[in-house]
C-alpha positions as CSV (number, residue, x, y, z in Angstrom):
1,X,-66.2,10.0,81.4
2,X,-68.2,8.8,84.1
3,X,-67.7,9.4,87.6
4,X,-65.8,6.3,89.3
5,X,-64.7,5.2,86.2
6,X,-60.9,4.4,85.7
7,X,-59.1,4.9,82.8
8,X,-56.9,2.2,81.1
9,X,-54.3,2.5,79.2
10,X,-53.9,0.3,75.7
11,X,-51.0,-2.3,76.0
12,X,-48.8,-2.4,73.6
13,X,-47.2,-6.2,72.6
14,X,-44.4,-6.7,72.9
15,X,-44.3,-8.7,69.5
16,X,-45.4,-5.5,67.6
17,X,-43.9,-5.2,64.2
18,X,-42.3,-2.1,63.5
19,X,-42.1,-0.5,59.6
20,X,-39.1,-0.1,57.8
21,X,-39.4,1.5,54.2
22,X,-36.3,1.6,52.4
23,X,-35.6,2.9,49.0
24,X,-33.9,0.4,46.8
25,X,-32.2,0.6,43.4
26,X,-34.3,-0.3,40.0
27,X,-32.0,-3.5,40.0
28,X,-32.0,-4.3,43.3
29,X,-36.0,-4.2,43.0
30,X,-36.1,-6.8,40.1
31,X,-34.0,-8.8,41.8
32,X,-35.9,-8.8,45.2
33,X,-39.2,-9.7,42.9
34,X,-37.5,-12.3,40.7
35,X,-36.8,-14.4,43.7
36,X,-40.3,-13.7,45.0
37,X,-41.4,-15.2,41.6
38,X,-39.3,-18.2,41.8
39,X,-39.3,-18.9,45.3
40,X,-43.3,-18.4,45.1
41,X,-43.1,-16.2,48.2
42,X,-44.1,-11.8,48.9
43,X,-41.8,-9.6,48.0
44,X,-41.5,-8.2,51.8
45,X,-40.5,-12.1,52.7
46,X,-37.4,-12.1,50.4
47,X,-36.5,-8.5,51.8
48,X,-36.6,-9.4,55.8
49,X,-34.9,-13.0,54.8
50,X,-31.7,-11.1,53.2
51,X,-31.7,-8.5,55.7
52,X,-31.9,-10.2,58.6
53,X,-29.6,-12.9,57.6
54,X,-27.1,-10.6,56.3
55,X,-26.9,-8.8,59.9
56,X,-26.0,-12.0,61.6
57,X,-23.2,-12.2,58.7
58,X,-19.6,-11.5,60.3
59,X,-18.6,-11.4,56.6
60,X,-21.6,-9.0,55.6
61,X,-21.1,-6.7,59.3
62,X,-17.3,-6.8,58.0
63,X,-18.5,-5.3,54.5
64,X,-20.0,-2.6,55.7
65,X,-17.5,-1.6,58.9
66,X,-16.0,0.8,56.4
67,X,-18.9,3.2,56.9
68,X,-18.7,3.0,61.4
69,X,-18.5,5.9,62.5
70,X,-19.4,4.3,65.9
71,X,-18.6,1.2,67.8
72,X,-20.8,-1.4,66.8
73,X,-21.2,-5.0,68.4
74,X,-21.3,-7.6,66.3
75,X,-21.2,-11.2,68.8
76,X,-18.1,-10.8,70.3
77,X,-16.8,-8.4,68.3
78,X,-16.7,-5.1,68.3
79,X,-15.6,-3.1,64.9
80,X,-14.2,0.3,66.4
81,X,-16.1,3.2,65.0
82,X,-13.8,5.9,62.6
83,X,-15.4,9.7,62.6
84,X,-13.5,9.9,59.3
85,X,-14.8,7.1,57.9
86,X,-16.2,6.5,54.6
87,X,-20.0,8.9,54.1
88,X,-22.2,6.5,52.4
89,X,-23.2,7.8,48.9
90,X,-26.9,8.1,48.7
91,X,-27.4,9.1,45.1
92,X,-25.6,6.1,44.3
93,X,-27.8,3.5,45.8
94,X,-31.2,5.4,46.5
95,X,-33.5,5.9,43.7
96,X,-37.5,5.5,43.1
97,X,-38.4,1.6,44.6
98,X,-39.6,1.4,48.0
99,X,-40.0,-1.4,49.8
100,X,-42.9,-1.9,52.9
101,X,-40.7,-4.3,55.2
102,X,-42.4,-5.2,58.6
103,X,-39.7,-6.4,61.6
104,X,-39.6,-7.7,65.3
105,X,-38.9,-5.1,67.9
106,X,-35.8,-6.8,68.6
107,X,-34.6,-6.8,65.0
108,X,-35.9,-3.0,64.2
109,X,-33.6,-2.5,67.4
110,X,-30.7,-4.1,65.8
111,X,-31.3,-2.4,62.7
112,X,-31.6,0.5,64.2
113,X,-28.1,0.0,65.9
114,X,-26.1,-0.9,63.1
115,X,-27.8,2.6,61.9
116,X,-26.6,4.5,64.6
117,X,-22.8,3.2,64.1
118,X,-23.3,4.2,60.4
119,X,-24.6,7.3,61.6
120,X,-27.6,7.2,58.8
121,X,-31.3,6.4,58.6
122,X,-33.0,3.1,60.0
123,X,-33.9,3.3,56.2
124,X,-30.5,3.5,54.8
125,X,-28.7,0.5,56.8
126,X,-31.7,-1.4,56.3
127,X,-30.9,-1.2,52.3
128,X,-27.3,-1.5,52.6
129,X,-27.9,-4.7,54.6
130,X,-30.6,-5.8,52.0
131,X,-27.7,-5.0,49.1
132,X,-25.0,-6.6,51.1
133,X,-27.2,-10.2,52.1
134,X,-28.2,-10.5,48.1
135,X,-24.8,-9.7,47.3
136,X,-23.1,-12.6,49.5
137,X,-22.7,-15.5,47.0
138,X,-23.0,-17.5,50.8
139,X,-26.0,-16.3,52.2
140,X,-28.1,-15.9,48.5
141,X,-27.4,-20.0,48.4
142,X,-27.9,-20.2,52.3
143,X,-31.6,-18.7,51.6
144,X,-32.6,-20.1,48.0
145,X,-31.5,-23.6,49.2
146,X,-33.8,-23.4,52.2
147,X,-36.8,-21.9,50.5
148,X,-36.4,-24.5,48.0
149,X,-36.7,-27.2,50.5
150,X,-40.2,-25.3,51.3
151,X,-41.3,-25.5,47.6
152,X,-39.9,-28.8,46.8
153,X,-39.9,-32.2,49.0
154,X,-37.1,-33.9,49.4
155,X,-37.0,-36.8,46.7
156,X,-37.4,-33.8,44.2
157,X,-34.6,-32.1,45.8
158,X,-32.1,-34.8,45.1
159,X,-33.3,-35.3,41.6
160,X,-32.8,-31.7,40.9
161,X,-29.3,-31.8,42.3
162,X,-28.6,-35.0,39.8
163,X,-30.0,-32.4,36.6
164,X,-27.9,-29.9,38.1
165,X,-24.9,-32.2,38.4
166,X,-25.6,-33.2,34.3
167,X,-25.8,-30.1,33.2
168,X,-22.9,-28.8,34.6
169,X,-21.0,-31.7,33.5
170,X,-22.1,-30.7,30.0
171,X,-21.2,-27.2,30.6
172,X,-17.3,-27.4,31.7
173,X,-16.5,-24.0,33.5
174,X,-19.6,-22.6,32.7
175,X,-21.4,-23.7,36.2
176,X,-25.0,-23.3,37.1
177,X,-26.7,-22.9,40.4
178,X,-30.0,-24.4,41.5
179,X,-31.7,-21.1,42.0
180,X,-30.8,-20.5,37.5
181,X,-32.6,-24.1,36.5
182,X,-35.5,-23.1,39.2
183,X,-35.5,-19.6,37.8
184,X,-35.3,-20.8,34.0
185,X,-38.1,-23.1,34.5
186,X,-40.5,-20.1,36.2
187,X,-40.0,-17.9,33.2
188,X,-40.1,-20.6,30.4
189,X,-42.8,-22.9,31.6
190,X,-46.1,-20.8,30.6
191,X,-48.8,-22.9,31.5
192,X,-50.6,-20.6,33.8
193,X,-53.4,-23.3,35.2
194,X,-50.2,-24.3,37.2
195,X,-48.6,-23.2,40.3
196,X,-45.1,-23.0,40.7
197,X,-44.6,-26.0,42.6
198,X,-46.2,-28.1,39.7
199,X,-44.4,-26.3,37.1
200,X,-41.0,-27.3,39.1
201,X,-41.7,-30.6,40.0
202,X,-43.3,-31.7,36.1
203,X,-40.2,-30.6,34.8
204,X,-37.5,-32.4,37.2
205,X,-40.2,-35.4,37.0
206,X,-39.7,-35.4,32.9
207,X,-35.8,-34.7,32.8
208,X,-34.8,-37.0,35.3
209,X,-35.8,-39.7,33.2
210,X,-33.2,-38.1,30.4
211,X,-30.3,-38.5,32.8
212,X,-31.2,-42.0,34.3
């Protein structure tokens, strides 16, 4: 170094992304890529969406208070911690699929709270959270519906909901969601020259005219 020179230090921003790898069930893998499919977005997307939206779930936080061990803060609540509460059973959720997730500071931190109160890995509560948010019948609507809204505009949307309405009228009990007619058409419409926005919209655009 030369002399007079002055040595700076590197800052660091402050919206860094931090890692989180968590190891995921075989299942729990197919279904994180299965919506990735038919909600034409990365694999790493549908994983931050269900985590982060199953932490701000009261009903998900609530799920999982069985394992605090800790005091954990969840709005203005605050689940008291239990130091004989329930171990979480790694070989029963951890097996051979990782995931590369990338997350705010500020959500890593919050992650990284809920950990503590677990008293497990970042990894860990980042994959029961993940488990938990797909589980939610709530939140797995919550997210499809507003992903859909990004694949499909809003005329299609409607039409969709009027196919949806037909078929389950058709059906009885057996009731479908949006997400199983967008999911049926992905896998059965093979015409690989077209994205999956074209392959959605051709096929409400041909079936609407069935129903009207």
């Amino acid at each position: 170094m030369k002399e007079g020179s002055q040595t700076t230090k590197r800052k660091v921003r402050s919206d860094k992304k931090r890692d989180i790898k968590p190891t995921i069930s075989e299942s729990l893998n197919e279904c994180c890529h299965d919506l990735s499919y038919v909600l034409n977005m990365p694999v790493k997307d549908v994983g931050e969406h269900f985590i982060m939206a199953a932490i701000n779930s009261r009903e998900c936080i609530e799920s999982l208070s069985m394992y605090f061990k800790r005091d954990y803060r969840h709005d203005n609540t605050i689940f008291r911690g239990d130091l004989e509460a329930e171990v979480i059973l790694k070989r029963n959720i951890i097996q051979k699929k990782r995931l590369h997730l990338r997350f705010k500071a500020s959500d890593h931190e919050r992650i990284s709270s809920l950990a503590y109160s677990m008293d497990c890995s970042i990894s860990l509560a980042t994959t029961m959270l993940l488990t938990s948010g797909i589980r939610n019948t709530e939140i797995f609507n919550e997210v499809v519906d507003s992903e859909l809204v990004r694949l499909l505009d809003s005329e299609r949307i409607k039409r969709l909901r009027i196919i949806q309405k037909y078929i389950n009228k058709l059906n009885g009990d057996s009731k479908i969601s949006i997400f199983q007619i967008v999911a049926y058409v992905a896998h059965e419409v093979v015409d690989t020259t077209k994205t999956m926005q074209e392959k959605v919209n051709d096929w409400i655009d041909a079936n609407i005219k069935n129903i009207e």
